[in-house]
C-alpha positions in Angstrom: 0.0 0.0 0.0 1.3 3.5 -0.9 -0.2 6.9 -0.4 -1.3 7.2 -3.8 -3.4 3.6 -3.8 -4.8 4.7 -0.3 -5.6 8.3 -2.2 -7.3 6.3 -4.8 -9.2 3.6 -2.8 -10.7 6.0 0.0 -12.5 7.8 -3.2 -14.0 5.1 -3.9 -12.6 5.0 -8.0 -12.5 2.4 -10.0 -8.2 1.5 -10.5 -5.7 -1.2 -11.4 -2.4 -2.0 -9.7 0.2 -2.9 -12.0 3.4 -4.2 -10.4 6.5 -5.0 -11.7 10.2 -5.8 -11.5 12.1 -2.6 -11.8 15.6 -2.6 -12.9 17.7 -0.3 -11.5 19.4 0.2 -14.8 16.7 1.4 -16.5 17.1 4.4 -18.8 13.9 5.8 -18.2 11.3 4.4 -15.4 8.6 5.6 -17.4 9.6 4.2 -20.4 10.6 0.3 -18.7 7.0 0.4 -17.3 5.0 1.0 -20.6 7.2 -2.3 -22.0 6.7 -4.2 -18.6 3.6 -3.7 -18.5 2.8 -4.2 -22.5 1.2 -1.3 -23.0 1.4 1.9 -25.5 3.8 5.1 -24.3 1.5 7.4 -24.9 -0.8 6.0 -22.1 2.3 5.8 -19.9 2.0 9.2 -17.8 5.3 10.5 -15.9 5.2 13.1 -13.0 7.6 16.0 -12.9 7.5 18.6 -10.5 8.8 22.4 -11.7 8.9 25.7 -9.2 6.6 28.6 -10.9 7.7 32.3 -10.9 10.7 31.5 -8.3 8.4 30.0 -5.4 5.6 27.6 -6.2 6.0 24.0 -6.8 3.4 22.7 -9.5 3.0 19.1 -11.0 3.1 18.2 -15.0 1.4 14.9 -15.6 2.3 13.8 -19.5 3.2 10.6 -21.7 6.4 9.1 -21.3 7.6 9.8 -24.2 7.3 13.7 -24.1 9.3 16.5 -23.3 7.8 18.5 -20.7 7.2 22.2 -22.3 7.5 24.5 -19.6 6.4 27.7 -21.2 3.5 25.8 -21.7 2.8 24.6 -18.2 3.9 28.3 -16.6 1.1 29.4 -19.0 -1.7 26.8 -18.0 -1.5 28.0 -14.6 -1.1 31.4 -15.3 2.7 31.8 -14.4 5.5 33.6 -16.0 8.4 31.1 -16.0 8.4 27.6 -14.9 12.0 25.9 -14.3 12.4 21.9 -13.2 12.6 21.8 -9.3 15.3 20.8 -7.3 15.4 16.9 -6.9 15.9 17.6 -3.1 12.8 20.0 -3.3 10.3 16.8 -5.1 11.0 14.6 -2.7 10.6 16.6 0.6 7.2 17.9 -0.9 6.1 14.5 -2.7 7.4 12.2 -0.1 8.4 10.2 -3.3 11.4 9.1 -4.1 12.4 9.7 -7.9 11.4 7.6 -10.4 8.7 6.7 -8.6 6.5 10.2 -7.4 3.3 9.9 -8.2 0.5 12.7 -8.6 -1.5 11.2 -6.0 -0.9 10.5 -2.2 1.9 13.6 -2.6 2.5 14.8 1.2 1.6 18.5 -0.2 -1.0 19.3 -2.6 0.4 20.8 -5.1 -1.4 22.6 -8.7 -1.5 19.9 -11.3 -1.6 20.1 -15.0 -2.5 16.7 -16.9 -1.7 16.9 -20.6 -4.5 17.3 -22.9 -3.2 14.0 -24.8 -4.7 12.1 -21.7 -8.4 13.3 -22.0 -9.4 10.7 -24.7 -7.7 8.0 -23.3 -10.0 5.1 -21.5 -7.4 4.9 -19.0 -3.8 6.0 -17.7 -1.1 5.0 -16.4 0.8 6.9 -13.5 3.4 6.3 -10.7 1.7 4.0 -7.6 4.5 5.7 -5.3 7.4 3.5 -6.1 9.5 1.9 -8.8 8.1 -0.8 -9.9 4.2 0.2 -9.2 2.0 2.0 -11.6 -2.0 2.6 -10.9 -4.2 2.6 -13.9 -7.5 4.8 -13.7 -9.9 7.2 -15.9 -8.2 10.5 -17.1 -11.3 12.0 -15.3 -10.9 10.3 -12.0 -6.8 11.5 -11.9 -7.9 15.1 -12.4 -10.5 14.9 -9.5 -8.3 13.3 -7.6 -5.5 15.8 -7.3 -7.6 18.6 -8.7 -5.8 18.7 -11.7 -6.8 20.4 -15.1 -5.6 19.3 -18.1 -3.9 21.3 -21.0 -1.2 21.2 -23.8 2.1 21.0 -21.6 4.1 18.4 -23.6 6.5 19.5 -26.7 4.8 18.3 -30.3 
């Protein structure tokens, strides 16, 4: 059990756990867990954490195989500039380590943008809280659940 599956099962959604053996060699988590677990990248969602305007830490939510646009995120939440956070920063607000934060069960709330890419999926994918652990859920149920909103944040 891990903060994010508690998040999901007190709400009452309907989820999946998907586990799986992570190898610590791994070039990309994200990446390892859409070929573990035999599904598409694109439905494979990674979650980076970037300070807004100097000061607040924000959550991007996008496929696996994207590049986080930052102008576009600072601009879906109404920001000026958007930098990556510290790795030091993620995982004191998160309470995840890296590679394995997940949008939900984060010890802070923090504003989340989903990328629009997700809407029109059945389900996603995202981080359970640890290597080796993905959760599986409706797009819709993911932006309630970490009041998210969902916009154009990845690079086309």
């Amino acid at each position: 059990m891990t903060p994010a599956i508690d998040q999901a099962r007190r709400a009452g959604i309907t989820f999946e756990r998907h586990e799986y053996r992570h190898d610590p060699k791994a070039d990309s988590y994200g990446m390892e867990a859409a070929e573990k677990l035999g599904v598409s990248p694109q439905q494979v969602f990674k979650t980076l954490v970037a300070q807004l305007d100097g000061k607040e830490l924000v959550v991007a939510v996008l496929p696996v195989d994207s590049q986080l646009n930052l102008k576009s995120l600072a601009k879906a939440l109404a920001g000026k500039r958007a930098v990556m956070a510290d790795k030091n920063a993620v995982q004191r607000s998160s309470g995840y380590v890296l590679g394995g934060v997940s949008p939900l069960g984060q010890k802070r709330a923090l504003r989340t943008v989903i990328d629009a890419s997700a809407e029109s999926l059945p389900q996603m994918y995202v981080s359970a809280g640890r290597r080796g652990l993905e959760i599986s859920l409706r797009p819709q149920d993911l932006a309630m659940l970490c009041d998210g909103q969902f916009a154009d944040i990845k690079d086309s």
